[in-house]
C-alpha positions as CSV (number, residue, x, y, z in Angstrom):
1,X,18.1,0.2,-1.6
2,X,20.1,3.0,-2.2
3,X,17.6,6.8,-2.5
4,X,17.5,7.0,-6.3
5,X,15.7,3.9,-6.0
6,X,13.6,4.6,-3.1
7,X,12.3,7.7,-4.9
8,X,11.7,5.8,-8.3
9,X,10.0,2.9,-6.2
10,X,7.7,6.3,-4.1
11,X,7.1,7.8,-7.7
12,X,5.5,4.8,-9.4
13,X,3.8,3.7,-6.0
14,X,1.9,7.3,-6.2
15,X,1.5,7.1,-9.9
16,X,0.0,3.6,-9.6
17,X,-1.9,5.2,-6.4
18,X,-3.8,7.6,-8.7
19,X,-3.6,6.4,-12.6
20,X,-6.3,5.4,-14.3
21,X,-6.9,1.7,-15.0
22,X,-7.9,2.8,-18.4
23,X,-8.8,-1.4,-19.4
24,X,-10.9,-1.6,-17.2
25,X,-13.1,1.3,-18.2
26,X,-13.0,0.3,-21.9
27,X,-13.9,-3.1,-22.2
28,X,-14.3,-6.4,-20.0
29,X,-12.4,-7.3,-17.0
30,X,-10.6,-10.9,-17.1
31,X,-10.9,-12.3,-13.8
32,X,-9.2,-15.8,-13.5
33,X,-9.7,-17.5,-11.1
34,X,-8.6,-21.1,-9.9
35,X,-8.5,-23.1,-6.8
36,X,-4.6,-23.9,-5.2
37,X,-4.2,-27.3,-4.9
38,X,-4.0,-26.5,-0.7
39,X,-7.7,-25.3,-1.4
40,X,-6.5,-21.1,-1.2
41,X,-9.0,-19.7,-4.2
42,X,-6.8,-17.1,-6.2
43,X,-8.2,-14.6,-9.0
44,X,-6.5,-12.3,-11.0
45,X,-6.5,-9.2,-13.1
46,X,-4.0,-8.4,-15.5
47,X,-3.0,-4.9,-15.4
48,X,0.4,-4.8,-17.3
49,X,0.4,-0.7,-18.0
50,X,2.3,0.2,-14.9
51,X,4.8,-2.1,-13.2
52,X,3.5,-2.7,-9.7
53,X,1.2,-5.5,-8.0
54,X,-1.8,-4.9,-5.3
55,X,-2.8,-8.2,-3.4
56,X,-5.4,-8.7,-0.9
57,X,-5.7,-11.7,1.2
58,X,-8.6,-12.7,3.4
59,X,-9.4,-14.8,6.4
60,X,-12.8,-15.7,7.9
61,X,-11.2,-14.0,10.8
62,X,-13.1,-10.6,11.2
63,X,-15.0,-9.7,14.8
64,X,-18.2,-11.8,13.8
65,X,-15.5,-14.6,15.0
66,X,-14.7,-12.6,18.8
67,X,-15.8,-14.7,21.4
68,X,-18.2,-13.2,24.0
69,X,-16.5,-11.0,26.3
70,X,-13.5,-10.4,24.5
71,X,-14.9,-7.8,22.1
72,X,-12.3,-6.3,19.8
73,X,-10.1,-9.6,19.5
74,X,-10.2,-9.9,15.7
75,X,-8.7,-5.7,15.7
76,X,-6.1,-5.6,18.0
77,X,-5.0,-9.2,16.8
78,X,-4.4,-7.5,12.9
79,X,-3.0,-4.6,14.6
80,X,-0.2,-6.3,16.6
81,X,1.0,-8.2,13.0
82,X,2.7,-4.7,12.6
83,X,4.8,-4.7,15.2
84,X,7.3,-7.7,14.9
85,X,7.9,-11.0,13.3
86,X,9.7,-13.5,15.3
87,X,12.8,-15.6,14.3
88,X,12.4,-18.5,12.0
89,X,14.5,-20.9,8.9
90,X,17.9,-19.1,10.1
91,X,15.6,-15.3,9.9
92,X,16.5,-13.0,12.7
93,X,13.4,-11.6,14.4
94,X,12.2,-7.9,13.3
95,X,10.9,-5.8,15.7
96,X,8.2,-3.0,14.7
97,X,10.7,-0.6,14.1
98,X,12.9,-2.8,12.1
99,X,9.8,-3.6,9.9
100,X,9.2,-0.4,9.4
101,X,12.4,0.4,8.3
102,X,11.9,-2.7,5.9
103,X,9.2,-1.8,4.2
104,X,10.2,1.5,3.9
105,X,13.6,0.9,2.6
106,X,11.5,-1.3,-0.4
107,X,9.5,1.4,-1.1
108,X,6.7,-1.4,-0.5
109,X,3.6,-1.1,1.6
110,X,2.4,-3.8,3.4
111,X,-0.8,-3.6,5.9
112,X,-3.3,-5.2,8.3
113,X,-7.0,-5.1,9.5
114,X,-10.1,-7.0,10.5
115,X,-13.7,-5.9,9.9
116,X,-17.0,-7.2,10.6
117,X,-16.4,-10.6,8.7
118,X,-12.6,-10.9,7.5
119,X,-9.5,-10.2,8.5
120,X,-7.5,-8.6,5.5
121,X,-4.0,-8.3,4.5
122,X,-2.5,-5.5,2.0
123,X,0.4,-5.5,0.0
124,X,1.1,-2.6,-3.0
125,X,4.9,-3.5,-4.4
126,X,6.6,-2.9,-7.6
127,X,7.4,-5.3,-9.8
128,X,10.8,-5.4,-10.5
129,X,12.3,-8.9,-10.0
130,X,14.2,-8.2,-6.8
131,X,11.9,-5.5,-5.2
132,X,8.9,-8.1,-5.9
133,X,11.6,-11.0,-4.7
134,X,12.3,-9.3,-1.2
135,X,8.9,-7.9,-0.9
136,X,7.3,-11.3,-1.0
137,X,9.8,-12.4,1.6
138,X,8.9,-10.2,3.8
139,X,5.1,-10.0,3.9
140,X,5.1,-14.0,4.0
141,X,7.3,-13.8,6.9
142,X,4.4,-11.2,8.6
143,X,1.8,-13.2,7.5
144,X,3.0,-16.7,8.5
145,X,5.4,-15.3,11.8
146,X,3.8,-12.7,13.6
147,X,5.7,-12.3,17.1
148,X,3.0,-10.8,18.8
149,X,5.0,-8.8,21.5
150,X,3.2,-8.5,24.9
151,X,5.6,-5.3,25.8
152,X,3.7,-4.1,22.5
153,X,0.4,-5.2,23.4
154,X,0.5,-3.8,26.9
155,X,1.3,-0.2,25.9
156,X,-1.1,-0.6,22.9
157,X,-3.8,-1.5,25.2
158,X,-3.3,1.2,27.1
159,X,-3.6,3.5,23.9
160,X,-7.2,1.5,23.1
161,X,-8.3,2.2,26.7
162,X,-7.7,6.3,26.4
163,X,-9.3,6.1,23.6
164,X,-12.4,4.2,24.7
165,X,-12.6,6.7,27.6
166,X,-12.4,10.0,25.3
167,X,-14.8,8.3,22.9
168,X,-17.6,8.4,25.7
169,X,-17.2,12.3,25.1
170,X,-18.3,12.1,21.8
171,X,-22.0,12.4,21.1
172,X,-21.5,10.7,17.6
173,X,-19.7,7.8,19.0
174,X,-22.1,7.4,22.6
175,X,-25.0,7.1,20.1
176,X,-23.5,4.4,17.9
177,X,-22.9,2.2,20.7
178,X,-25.8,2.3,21.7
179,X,-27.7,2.1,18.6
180,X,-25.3,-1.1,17.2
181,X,-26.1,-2.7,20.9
182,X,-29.9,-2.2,20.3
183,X,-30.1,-3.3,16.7
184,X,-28.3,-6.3,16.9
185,X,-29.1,-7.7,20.1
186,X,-26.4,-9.7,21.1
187,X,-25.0,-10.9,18.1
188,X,-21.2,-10.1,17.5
189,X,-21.9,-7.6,14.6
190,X,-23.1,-5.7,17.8
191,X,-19.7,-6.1,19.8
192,X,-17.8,-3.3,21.3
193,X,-14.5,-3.0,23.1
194,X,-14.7,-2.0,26.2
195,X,-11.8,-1.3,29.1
196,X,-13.0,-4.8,30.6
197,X,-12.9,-7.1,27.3
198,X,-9.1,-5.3,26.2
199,X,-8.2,-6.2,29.8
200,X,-9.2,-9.8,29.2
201,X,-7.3,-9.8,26.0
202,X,-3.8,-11.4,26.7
203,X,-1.3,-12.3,23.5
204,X,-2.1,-16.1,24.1
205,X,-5.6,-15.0,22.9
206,X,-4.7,-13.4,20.3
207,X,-2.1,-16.6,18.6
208,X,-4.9,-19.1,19.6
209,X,-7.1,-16.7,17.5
210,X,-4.7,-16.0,14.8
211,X,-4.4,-19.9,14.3
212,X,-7.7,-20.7,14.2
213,X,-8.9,-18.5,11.3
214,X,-5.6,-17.7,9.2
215,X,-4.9,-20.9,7.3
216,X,-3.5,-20.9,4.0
217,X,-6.2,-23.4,2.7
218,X,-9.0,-21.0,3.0
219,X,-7.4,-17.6,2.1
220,X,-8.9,-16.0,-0.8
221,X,-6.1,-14.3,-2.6
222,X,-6.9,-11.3,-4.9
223,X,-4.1,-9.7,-7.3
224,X,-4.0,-6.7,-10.0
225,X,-1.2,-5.9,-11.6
226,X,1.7,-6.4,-14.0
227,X,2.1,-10.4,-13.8
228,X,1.1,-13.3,-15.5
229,X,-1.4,-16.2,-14.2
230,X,1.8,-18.0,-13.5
231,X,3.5,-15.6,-11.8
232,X,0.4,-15.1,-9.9
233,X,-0.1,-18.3,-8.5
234,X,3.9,-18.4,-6.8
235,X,3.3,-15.4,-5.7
236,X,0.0,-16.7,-3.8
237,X,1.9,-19.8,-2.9
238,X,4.9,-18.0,-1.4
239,X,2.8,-15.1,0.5
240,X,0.9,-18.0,2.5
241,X,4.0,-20.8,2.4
242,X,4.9,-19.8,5.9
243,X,1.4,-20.9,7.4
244,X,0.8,-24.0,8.3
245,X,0.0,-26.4,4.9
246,X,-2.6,-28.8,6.5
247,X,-5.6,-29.3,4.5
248,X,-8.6,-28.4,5.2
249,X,-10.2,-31.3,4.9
250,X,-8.0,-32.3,8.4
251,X,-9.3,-28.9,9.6
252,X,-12.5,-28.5,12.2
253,X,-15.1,-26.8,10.7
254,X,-15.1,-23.1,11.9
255,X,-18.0,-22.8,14.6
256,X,-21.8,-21.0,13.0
257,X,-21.8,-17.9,13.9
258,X,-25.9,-17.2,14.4
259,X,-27.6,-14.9,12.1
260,X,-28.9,-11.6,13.3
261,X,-32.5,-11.7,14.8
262,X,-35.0,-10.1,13.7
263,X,-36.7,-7.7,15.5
264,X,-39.9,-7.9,17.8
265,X,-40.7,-4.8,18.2
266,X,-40.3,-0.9,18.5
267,X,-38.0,0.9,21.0
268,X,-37.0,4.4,21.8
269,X,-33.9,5.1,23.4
270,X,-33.3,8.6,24.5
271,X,-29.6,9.5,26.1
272,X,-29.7,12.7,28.4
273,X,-26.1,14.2,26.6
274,X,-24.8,17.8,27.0
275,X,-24.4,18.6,23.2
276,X,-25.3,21.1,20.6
277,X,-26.5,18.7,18.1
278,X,-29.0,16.0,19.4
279,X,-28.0,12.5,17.8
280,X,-30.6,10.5,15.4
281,X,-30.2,7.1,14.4
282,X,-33.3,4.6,13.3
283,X,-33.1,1.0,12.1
284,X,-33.2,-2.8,12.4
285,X,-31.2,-5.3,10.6
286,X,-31.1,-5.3,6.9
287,X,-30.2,-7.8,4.7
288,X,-27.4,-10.1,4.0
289,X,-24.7,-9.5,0.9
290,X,-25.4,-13.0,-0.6
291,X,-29.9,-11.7,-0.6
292,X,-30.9,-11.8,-4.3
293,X,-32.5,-8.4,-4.1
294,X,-29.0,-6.6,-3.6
295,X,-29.3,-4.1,-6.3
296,X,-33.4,-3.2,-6.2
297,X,-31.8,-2.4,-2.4
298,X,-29.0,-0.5,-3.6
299,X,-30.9,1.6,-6.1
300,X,-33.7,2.2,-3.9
301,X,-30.9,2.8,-0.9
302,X,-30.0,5.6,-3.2
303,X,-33.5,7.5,-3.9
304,X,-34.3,6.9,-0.2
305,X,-31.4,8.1,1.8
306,X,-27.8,7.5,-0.2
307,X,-27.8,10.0,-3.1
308,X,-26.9,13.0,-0.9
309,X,-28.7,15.8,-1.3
310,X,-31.0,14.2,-4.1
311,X,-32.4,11.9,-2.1
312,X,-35.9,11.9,-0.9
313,X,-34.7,12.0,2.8
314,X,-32.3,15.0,2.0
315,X,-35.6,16.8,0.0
316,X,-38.2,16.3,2.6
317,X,-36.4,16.6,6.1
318,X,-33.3,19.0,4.7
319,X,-34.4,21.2,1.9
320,X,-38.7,21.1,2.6
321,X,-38.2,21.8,6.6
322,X,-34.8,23.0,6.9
323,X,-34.4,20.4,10.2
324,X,-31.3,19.8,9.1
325,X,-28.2,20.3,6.9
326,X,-27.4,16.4,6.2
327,X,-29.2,13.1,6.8
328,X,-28.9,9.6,5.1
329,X,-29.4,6.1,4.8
330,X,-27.6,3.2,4.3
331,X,-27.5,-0.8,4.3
332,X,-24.4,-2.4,5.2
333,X,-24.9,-5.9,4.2
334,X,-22.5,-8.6,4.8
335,X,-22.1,-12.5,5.8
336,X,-25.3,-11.6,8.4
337,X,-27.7,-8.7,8.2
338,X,-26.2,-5.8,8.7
339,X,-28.3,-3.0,9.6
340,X,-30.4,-0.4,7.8
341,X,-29.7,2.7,9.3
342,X,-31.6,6.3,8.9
343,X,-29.3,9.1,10.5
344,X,-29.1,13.0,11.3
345,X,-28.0,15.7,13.4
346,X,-30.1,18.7,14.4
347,X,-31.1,21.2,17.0
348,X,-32.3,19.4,20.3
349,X,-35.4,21.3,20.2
350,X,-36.2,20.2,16.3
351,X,-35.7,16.1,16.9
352,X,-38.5,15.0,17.6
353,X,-40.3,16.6,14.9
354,X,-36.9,15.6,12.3
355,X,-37.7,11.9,13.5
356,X,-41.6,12.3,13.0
357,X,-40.6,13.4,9.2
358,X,-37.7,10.7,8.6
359,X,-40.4,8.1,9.7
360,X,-43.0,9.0,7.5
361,X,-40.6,9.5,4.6
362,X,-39.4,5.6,5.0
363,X,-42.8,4.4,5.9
364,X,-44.1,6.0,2.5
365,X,-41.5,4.5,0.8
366,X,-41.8,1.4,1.4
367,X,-45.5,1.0,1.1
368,X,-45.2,2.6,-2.1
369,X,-41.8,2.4,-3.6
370,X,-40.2,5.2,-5.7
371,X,-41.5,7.3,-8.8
372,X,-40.3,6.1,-12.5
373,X,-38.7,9.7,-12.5
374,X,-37.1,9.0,-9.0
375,X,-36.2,5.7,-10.3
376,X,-34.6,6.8,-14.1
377,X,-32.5,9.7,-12.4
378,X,-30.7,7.1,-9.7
379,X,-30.1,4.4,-12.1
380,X,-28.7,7.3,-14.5
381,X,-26.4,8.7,-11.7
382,X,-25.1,4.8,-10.3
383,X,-24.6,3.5,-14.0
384,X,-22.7,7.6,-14.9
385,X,-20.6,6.9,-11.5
386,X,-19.9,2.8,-12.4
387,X,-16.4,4.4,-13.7
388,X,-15.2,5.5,-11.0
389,X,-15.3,2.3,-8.5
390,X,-13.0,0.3,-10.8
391,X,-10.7,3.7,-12.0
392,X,-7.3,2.3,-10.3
393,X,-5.9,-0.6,-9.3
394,X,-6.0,-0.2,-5.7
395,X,-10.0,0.4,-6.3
396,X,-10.7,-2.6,-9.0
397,X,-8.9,-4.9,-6.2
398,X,-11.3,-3.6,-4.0
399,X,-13.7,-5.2,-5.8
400,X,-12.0,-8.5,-7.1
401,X,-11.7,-8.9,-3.2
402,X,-15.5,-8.4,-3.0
403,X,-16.4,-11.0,-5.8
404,X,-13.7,-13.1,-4.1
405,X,-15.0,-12.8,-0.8
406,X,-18.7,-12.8,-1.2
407,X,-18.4,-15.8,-3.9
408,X,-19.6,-13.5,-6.8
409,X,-19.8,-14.3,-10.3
410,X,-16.5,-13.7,-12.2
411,X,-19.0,-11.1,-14.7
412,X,-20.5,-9.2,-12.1
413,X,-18.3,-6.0,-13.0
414,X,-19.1,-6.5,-16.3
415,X,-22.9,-7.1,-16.2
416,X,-23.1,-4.3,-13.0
417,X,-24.5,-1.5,-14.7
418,X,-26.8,-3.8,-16.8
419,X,-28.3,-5.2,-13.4
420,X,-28.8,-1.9,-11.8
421,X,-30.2,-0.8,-15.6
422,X,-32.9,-3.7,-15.1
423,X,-34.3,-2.7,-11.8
424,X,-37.8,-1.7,-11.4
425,X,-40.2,0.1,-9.4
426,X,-41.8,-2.9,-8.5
427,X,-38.6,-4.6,-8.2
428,X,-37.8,-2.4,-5.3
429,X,-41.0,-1.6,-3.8
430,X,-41.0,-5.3,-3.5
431,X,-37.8,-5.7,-1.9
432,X,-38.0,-3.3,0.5
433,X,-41.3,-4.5,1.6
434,X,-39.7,-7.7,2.4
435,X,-36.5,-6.5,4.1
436,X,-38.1,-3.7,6.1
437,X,-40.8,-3.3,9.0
438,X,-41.4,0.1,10.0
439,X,-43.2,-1.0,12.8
440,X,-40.4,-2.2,14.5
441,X,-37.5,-0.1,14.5
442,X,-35.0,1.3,17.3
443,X,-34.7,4.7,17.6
444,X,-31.5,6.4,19.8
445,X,-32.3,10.4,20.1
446,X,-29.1,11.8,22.0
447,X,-28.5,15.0,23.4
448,X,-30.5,18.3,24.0
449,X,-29.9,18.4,27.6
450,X,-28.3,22.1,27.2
């Protein structure tokens, strides 16, 4: 590609980065959808104003799948697809650098990553016919060939081991670990890498793993962008035609992972730390993405502990008492329960008395639920702020990915606003009396030895 067209290819991959998907925001989104004849479930969004295409394409291969003692499997296996693809159909092998220089000469971006329950690939491209053509190529070829290098993966691993090690000097970080150990208990949402389970980690590990949960009859393919259904399903077919085709029918069934368990009871954990700032995290496990109740918990998330500073959290232990200058709450739902979490930072000598108050603010709360006046305010900011999830194409994928993923209903953009709209009082009082049970959270209190 010669630098004219590397800077027209930057140019409309910045424009496309930042413009508006203006559809979107004026009237319905049409999401196909249709099922690949090798079982790979594709849906689509037309978005023919600027000539590029975003994909996303996910695996049941996120850390929930990390065997015991090999913590961190799932991320340094998505990490090491970066760094060479190996030689195959008459293809000379790349190298990281060589991929690199790949992408970059076609103006393409192409990435990696695993979370909690999936293990995701990127790809943002233009659409002309022969950047799209080489493009395609090339991701398929990362997808379906990764060389996974063990030179790579044994100075990598070194990297991941520093940083483990600096991590245990940061209060933020010591706390987390400790609190995702506690509220979990065991289950892999709780996992951490550690020096021991990278040093167990071996590149064999990480191709066994690779195999087991990338297979192109269970990706879920999401696209936006300037193409046609057509056009939409050969591009699915050829970004997953160098995996292996078996069905899955012929195909194991991937091995439960257990849900979270529930807690039994209370527990404080307090970790002596030299810091300014102690640490304060409170929780148990939450709820799962598929619970009916998602959006009484999301508005009611929101007047709790998730609307900044107009929360009730934010009035009562930041603004009332001046304990602090930020705390929130949050649910991070997913396959399994993931947790509910109440945090905060503040003066060693002020914690215990920042905890008393964030404890009898989410106590209150969920015996009584919000106000109407609490309620009308967060439903007016979520529905005023709907705009802004889906206002580019990089975000709307975001969320075709999470309908995708998380087996949505093909309206749920659409009907969004009227579903938060519809929530209650008793709608969330209800729901939150169901997921929640202050009398059984963990608490981590770090710091304050100084």
């Amino acid at each position: 590609m010669n630098n004219a067209t590397k800077k027209i290819a930057a140019r409309a991959l910045l424009v496309g980065a930042i413009g508006l998907f203006y559809q979107s925001c004026m009237a319905a989104i049409a999401i196909q959808q249709w099922t690949q004849a090798n079982g790979a479930r594709v849906y689509l969004v037309e978005s023919p104003a600027i000539a590029m295409l975003d994909v996303q394409i996910d695996f049941d291969a996120g850390s929930r799948r990390d065997p015991q003692g090999k913590a961190g499997l799932a991320s340094v296996t998505a990490g090491l697809l970066a760094d060479g693809v190996a030689a195959s159909r008459g293809d000379p092998a790349l190298d990281e650098n060589a991929l690199g220089e790949a992408w970059a000469d076609l103006g393409a971006q192409f990435g990696s990553s695993a979370g909690a329950d999936r293990m995701s690939f990127s790809l943002r491209t233009l659409t002309d016919p022969e950047l799209l053509d080489k493009a395609l190529a090339l991701a398929a070829r990362q997808i379906g060939e990764p060389a996974f290098p063990d030179y790579v993966w044994q100075r990598d691993r070194q990297k991941l081991v520093a940083s483990i090690k600096e991590s245990y000097t940061r209060p933020a970080a010591v706390a987390g670990r400790a609190y995702a150990k506690a509220v979990y208990s065991g289950h892999p949402y709780g996992y951490d890498p550690t020096e021991a389970s990278l040093a167990s980690i071996g590149v064999d590990d990480m191709r066994a793993f690779y195999a087991a949960g990338v297979q192109a009859c269970r990706a879920r393919i999401s696209l936006v962008g300037a193409v046609t259904r057509a056009q939409a399903d050969a591009i699915a077919t050829r970004l997953l035609a160098r995996l292996p085709q078996q069905s899955c029918a012929s195909l194991p069934e991937s091995a439960a992972v257990p849900e979270v368990a529930a807690l039994t009871k209370a527990e404080q954990i307090e970790i002596p730390f030299d810091s300014a700032q102690a640490q304060v995290l409170m929780g148990q496990p939450g709820y799962k993405r598929s619970d009916p109740d998602f959006f009484p918990m999301l508005v009611g998330n929101y007047i709790l502990g998730g609307g900044g500073f107009v929360s009730r959290l934010s009035k009562e232990v930041r603004e009332k008492r001046g304990l602090t200058y930020s705390v929130y709450s949050n649910f991070s739902p997913g396959r399994h329960a993931g947790a509910f979490t109440v945090g905060l930072q503040t003066r060693p000598d002020q914690a215990g008395q920042a905890l008393e108050v964030a404890r009898k603010v989410v106590r209150d709360f969920v015996a009584d639920g919000p106000t109407e006046a609490e309620l009308s305010a967060a439903k007016d900011n979520l529905i005023g702020g709907f705009a802004l999830l889906i206002d580019s194409n990089r975000k709307l994928l975001g969320n075709i990915a999470n309908i995708a993923w998380n087996d949505l209903p093909l309206d749920y953009l659409d009907s969004w606003t009227a579903q938060v709209a519809k929530v209650s009082v008793r709608d969330v009082k209800n729901a939150f009396a169901q997921k929640l049970q202050t009398e059984k959270m963990v608490t981590i209190i770090l710091g304050g030895t100084r």
